[in-house]
VOTI-452624 format. One record per residue (C-alpha): x, y, z. Coordinates in steps of 0.5 Angstrom, whole numbers, plus 500, padded with zeros to 3 digits. Example, Ala and Ser with C-alpha at 12.3 -4.5 7.8 and 13.67 -1.06 7.14 Angstrom:
residues 2
c1 | c2 | c3
525 | 491 | 516
527 | 498 | 514
END
This chain:
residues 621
c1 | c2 | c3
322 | 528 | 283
327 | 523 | 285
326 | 519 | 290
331 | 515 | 295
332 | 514 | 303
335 | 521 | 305
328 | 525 | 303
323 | 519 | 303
320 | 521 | 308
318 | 529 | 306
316 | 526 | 300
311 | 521 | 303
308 | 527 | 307
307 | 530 | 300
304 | 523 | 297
299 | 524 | 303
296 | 530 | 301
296 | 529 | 294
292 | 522 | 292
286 | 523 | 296
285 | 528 | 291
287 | 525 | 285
283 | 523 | 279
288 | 517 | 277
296 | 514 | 279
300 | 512 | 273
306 | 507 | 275
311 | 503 | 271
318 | 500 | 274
325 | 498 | 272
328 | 491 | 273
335 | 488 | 274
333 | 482 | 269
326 | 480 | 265
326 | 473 | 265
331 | 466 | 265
331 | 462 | 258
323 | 458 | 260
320 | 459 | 253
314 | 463 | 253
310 | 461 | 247
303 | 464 | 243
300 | 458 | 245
301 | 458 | 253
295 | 457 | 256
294 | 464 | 261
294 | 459 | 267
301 | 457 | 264
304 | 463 | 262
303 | 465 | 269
307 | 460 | 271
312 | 461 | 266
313 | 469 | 269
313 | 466 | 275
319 | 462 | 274
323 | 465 | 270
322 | 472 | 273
321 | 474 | 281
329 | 472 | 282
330 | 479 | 279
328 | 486 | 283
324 | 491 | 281
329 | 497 | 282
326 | 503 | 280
319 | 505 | 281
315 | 511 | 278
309 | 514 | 280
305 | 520 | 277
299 | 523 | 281
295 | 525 | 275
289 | 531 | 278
284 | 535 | 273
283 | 541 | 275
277 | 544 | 273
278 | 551 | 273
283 | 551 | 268
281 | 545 | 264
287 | 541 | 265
291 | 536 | 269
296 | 537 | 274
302 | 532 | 274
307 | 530 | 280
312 | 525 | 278
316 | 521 | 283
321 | 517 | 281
323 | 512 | 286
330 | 508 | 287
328 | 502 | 291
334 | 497 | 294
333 | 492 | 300
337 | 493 | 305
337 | 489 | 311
335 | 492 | 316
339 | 488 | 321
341 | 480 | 321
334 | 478 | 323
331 | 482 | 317
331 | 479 | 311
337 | 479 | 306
335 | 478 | 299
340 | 475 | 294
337 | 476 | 287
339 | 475 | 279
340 | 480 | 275
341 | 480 | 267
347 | 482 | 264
343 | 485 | 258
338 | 488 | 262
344 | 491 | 266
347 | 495 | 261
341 | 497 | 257
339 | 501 | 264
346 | 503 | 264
345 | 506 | 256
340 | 510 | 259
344 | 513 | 264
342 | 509 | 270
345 | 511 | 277
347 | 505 | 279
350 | 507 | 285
345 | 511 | 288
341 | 505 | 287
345 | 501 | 292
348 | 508 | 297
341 | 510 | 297
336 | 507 | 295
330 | 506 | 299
328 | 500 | 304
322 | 495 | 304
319 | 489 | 308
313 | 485 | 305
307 | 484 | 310
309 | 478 | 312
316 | 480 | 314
314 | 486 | 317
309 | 482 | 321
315 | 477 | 323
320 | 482 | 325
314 | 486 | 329
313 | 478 | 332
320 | 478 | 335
321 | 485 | 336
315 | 484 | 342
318 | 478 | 344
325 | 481 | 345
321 | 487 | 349
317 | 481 | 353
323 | 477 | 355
327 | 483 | 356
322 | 485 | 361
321 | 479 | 365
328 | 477 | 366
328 | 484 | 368
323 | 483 | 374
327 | 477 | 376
334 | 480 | 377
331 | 485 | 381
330 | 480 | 387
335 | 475 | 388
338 | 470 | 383
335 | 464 | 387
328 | 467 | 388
328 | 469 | 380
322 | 468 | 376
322 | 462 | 370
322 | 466 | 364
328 | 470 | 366
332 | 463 | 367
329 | 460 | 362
333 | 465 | 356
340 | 465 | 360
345 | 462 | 355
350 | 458 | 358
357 | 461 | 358
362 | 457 | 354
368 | 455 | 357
372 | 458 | 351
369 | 465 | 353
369 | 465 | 360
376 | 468 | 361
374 | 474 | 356
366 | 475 | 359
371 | 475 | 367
375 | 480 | 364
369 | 485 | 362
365 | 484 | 368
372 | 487 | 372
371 | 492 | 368
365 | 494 | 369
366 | 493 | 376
372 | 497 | 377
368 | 503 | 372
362 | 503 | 377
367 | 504 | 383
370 | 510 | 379
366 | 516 | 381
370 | 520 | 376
368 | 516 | 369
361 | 516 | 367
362 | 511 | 360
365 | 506 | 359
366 | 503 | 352
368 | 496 | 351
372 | 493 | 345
369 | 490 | 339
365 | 484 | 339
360 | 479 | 335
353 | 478 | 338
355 | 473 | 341
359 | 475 | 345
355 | 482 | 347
349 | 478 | 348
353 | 475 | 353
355 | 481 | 356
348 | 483 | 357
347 | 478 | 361
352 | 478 | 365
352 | 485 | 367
344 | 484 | 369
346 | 479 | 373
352 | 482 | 377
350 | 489 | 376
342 | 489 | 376
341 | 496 | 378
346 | 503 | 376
348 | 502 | 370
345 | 502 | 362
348 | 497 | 357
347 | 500 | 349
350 | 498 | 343
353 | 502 | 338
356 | 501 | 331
363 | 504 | 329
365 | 509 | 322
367 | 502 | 321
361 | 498 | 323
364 | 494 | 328
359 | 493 | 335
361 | 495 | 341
357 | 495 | 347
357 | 503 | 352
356 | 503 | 358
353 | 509 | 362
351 | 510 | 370
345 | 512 | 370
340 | 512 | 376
334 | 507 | 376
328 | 511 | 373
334 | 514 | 368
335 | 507 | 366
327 | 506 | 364
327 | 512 | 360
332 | 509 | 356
330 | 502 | 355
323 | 506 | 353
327 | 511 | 349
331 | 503 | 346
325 | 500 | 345
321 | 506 | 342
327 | 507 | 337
327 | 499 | 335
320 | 500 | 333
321 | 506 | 329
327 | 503 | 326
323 | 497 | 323
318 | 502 | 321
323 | 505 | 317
325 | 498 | 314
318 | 498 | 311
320 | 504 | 307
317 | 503 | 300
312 | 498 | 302
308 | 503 | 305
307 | 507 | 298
304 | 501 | 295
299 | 500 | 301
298 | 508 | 300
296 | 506 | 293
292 | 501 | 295
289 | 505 | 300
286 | 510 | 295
282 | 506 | 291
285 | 510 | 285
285 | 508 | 279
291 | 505 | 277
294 | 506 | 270
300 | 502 | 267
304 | 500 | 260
304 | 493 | 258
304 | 492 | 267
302 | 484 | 267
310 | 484 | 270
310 | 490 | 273
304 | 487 | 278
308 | 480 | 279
313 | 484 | 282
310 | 490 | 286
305 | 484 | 288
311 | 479 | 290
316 | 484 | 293
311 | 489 | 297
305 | 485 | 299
305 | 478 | 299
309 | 471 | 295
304 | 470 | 289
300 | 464 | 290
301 | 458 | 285
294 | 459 | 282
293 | 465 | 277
285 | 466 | 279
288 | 467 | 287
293 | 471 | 284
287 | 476 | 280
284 | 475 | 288
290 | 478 | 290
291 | 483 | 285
284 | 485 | 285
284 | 486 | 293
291 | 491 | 292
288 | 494 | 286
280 | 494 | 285
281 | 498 | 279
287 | 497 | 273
288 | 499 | 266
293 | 498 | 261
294 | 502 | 256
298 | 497 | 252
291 | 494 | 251
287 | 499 | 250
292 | 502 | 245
291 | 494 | 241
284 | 494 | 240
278 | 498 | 237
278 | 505 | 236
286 | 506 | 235
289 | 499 | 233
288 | 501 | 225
290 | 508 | 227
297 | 506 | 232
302 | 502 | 228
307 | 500 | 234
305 | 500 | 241
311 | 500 | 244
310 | 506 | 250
315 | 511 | 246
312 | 510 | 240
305 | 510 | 243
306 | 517 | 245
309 | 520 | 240
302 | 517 | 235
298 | 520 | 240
301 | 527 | 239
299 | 527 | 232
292 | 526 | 228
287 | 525 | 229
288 | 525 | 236
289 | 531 | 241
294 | 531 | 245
292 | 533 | 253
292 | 539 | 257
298 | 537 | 262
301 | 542 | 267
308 | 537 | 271
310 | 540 | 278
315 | 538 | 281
320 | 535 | 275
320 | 540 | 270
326 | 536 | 267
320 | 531 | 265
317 | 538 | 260
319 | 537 | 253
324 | 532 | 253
324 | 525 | 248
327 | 519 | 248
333 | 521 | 252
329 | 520 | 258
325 | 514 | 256
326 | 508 | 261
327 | 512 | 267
321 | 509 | 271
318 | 517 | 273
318 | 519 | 266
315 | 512 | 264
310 | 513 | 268
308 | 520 | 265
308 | 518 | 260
304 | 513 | 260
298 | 517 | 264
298 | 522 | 258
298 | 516 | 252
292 | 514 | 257
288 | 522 | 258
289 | 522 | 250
285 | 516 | 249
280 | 517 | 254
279 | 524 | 251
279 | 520 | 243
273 | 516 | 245
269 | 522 | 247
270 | 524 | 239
264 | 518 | 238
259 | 521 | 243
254 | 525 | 240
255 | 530 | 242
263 | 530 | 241
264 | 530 | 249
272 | 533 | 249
274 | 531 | 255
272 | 523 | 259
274 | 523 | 265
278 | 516 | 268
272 | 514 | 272
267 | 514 | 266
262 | 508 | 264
266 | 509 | 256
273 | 506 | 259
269 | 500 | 263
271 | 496 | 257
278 | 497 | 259
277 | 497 | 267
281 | 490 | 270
284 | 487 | 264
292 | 486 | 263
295 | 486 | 256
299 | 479 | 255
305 | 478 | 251
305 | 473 | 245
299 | 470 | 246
296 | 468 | 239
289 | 468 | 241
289 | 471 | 248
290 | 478 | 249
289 | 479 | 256
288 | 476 | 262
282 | 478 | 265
281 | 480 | 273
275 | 480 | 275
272 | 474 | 271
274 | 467 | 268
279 | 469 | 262
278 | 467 | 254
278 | 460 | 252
278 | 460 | 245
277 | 455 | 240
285 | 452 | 238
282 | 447 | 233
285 | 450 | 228
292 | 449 | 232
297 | 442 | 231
303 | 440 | 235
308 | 437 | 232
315 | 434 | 234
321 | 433 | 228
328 | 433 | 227
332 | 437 | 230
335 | 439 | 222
329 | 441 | 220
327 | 449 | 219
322 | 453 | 218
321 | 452 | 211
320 | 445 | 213
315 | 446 | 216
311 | 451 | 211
312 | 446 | 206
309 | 441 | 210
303 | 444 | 211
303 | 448 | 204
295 | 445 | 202
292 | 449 | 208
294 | 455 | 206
298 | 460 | 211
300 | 458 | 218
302 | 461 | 224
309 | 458 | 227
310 | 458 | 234
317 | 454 | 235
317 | 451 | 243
324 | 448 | 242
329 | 444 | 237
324 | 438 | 235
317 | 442 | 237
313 | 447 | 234
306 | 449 | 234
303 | 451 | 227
296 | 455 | 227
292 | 455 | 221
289 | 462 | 218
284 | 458 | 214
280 | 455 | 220
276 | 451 | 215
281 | 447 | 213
283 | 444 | 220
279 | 437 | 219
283 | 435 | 213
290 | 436 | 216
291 | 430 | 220
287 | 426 | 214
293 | 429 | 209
299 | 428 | 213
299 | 421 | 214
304 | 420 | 221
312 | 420 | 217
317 | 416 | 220
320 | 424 | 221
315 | 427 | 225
309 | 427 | 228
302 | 431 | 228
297 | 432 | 233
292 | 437 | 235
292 | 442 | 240
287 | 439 | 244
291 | 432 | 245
298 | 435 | 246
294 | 438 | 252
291 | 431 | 254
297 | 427 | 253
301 | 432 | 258
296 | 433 | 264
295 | 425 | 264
302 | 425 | 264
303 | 430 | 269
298 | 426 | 274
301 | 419 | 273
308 | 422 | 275
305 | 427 | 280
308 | 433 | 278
307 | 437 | 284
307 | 444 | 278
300 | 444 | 274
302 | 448 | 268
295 | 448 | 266
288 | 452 | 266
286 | 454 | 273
279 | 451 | 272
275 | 448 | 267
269 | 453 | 266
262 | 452 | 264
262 | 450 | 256
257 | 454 | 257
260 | 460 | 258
266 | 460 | 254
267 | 465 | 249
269 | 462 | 242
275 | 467 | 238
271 | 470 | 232
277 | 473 | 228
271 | 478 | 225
269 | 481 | 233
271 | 489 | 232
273 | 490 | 239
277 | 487 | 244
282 | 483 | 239
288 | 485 | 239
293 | 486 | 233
297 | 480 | 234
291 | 474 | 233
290 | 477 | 225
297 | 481 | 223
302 | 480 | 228
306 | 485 | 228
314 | 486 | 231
314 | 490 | 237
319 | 495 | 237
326 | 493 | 240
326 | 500 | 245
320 | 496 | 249
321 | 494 | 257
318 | 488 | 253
322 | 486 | 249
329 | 488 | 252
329 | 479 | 253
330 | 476 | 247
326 | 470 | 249
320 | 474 | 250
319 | 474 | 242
317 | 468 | 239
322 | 470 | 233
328 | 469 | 238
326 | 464 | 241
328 | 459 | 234
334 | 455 | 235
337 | 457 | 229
337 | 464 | 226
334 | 461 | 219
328 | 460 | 223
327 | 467 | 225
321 | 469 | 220
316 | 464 | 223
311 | 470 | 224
307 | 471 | 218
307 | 478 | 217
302 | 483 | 213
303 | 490 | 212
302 | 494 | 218
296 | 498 | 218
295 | 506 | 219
289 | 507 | 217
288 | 515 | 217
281 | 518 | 220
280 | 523 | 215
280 | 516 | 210
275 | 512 | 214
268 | 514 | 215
266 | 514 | 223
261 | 508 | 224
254 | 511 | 228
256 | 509 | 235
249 | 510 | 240
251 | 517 | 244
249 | 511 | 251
256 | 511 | 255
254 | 504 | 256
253 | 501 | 251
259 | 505 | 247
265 | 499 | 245
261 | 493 | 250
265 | 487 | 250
262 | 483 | 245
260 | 476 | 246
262 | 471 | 241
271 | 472 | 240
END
């Protein structure tokens, strides 16, 4: 169902009575742009990754957003899904709202247009919002206006000598420039109101400044009998009308005006009130590779993002309580060897076949969205379906492990806890998400050296160099910089041993590149720490164990090239590959062959029947 200004408010009754009693909400969002040219890299801290999206990401607008209501009904042992797919735009609501300007991205914008987005419903009829704090603003001043309003109100019922302080405190000045033009209305509406035949007069368009002045000119020689209104042209010029009223028909305008500027601003909140309703709900909340999706959901729709990423994790955590990412959980044990590609088109044509089962789902409300494919792919609604099924399809594939075979997991399920409140992170060599409601992974990167070279210098150069350590990992920073990662851990402590500091280069290891930075940062008092949000205790960090079976992601052993057809990876410099300065350096990932390991070949480890130990989170990585 598609969602814009002209039925959002029929469409919000109908969210009303149908996420109560939900079994979970699956989203997903269409950008204007995904990020500026800021260098994201396998070896970002979460801290500065964080960052990094931040920077490069918020001046971009979330444009469309999907949402699928996913509820079981048990009758008929299947789920019923309802899609809405909302066109989002901020128009201000007038000129003390705010008035967004933003970035868009040529190559996003044509990627979109390719897959038939309606550009111009998204500005004609696309659906307002105001975050809380510009909601909280705008009310502020709204009840100020009415407070004023009716104070001066009270003084000008007496006589201008005796009138109250606040009502002469607000009176503006007339400039000489104006005074011929403000003494030339205020005869009109004198010679109006001695007109017993007219019963509106509308006056000449003006700019607020003027109007303003009329309001208070008119209240201050014609205190009682008439009404004063603005009102907008077909081509949106202000003027005000004046209508004769008696005095207790002018309060119930004035309340009848107040009462329609509240509803008004209640409008401009407008989508703002579906995240609140989402947040309301408590529902679990299941998204596809949705670190970006919450960035901007979070910044647009509830509050700026805070420059520390655990106060972000606070903030996202008290908006949503429970997440899941089908991104990671398709990136991990049971199904990493069973899924080649976890690009969401991919993801959910895999899961459509063997071993799988593919779930039992009936779509209401959208019957466009029944047995179509890729031609529909990248409308949000769709997405959002989508990946709700690639979702219901998994959870029920676990259940095949329980003895007995257990043929349906339902969303709230101790099996899915390991899964629950962690966000899927791109390019991160060793950090596959970040985690919500605990300190996030802090692996060994002994094994990682940073090195500076000429600008000449190509891959190749690089592998050469370290050809005695066997293969490597080459995540390239810029032109002159690289971070090289051995696959053969054991041999880390031969390497600054070997390679002598040359007059073209010079190596360091990962932990005394990060030294140097965070002293440097301190002694130029750079206000942006691009660094971990806190030391944890040594105790307690977790220690990557490339052998660990749960939980580690396909990229930290074999990186794999995503599928260029994921939101993803619509922007070049979200891709290590794309980020080298020259094309010959493109081949920095080592790649193994992709790995589609078929059930009927493997033999099923036994798995303890206990749903709470069933794919626990191991403690060493």
């Amino acid at each position: 169902m598609e969602v814009t200004r002209s039925n959002f408010k029929e469409m919000m009754k109908k969210l009303k009575s149908l996420i109560p009693d939900s079994s979970f909400l699956a989203i997903d969002a269409e950008f204007t742009g995904l990020n500026t040219s800021m260098v994201m890299h396998a070896f970002d801290t979460p801290q500065e990754r964080y960052l990094k999206l931040c920077q490069s990401s918020l001046d971009f607008l979330l444009i469309q957003f999907g949402l699928c209501v996913f509820t079981y009904q048990e009758k008929k042992s299947r789920y019923i899904v309802h899609p809405f797919n909302f066109y989002v735009f901020p128009k201000p609501l007038n000129r003390h709202a705010p008035d967004k300007r933003f970035l868009c991205q040529s190559s996003s914008i044509d990627f979109l247009i390719t897959q038939g987005f309606d550009f111009n419903k998204l500005f004609h009829e696309g659906i307002p919002y105001l975050s809380s704090p510009d909601e909280d603003s705008m009310r502020e001043k709204l009840y100020q206006k009415h407070t004023m309003a009716t104070e001066e109100n009270r003084g000008l019922l007496t006589s201008p000598a005796i009138m109250s302080p606040v009502a002469t405190a607000h009176l503006i000045p007339i400039p000489e420039e104006h005074k011929a033009f403000i003494n030339k209305i205020s005869d009109q509406i004198k010679n109006f109101i001695e007109d017993n035949e007219k019963e509106v007069l509308q006056l000449e368009p003006c700019n607020g400044f003027l109007r303003k002045l009329i309001f208070q000119t008119a209240k201050l020689k014609f205190p009682t009998g008439i009404f004063l209104d603005s009102k907008t042209g077909e081509k949106r010029e202000r003027f005000i009308v004046v209508t004769k009223l008696k005095e207790e028909e002018i309060k119930r305008k004035e309340e009848e005006h107040k009462q329609a500027e509240f509803a008004e601003l209640d409008d401009a909140v407008g989508f703002s009130k579906v995240i609140r309703l989402i947040s309301q709900s408590g529902k679990l909340l299941v998204g596809h590779n949705m670190l970006l999706d919450c960035l901007h959901v979070i910044h647009q729709f509830i509050h700026p993002l805070p420059h520390d990423l655990d106060d972000f994790k606070s903030l996202l955590q008290a908006t949503f309580p429970k997440i899941l990412d089908t991104k990671l959980m398709a990136s991990t044990q049971p199904f990493k060897e069973l899924i080649a590609t976890t690009a969401l088109g991919d993801l959910y044509r895999t899961l459509e076949g063997k071993p799988f089962a593919k779930a039992a789902i009936d779509i209401k409300g959208c019957p466009r969205y029944i047995n179509r494919g890729a031609d529909l792919l990248h409308e949000a609604g769709y997405d959002a379906y989508i990946t709700g099924s690639c979702f219901v399809t998994m959870a029920n594939y676990i259940g095949t492990f329980q003895d007995p075979i257990k043929r349906r997991i339902p969303p709230n399920s101790s099996l899915l806890h390991p899964f629950t409140n962690k966000i899927f992170v791109m390019k991160m060599q060793d950090i596959p998400y970040i985690n919500l409601t605990g300190p996030d992974l802090r692996p060994s990167r002994d094994h990682v050296y940073h090195i500076t070279f000429p600008k000449e210098w190509q891959t190749n150069d690089l592998r050469n160099l370290f050809t005695p350590f066997g293969s490597v990992y080459i995540a390239w920073v810029d032109d002159t910089s690289a971070f090289v990662s051995l696959m053969k851990r054991d041999k880390a402590d031969m390497v600054l041993k070997a390679l002598q500091q040359g007059d073209s280069y010079h190596i360091q290891t990962y932990e005394q590149f990060k030294h140097i930075r965070t002293v440097g940062r301190k002694r130029h008092h750079v206000d942006v720490d691009i660094s971990y949000p806190g030391e944890v205790d040594p105790k307690r960090r977790k220690i990557l164990d490339a052998s660990a079976p749960a939980f580690v992601s396909r990229r930290s052993v074999s990186p794999i090239a995503e599928d260029p057809d994921e939101k993803e990876d619509k922007n070049d410099n979200d891709d290590d590959t794309m980020m080298t300065p020259a094309e010959d350096k493109n081949d920095n990932i080592i790649k193994d062959n992709k790995m589609a390991v078929d059930k009927d070949n493997q033999s099923k480890k036994a798995v303890p029947s206990s749903d709470d130990k069933l794919f626990d989170e191991p403690a060493v990585w």
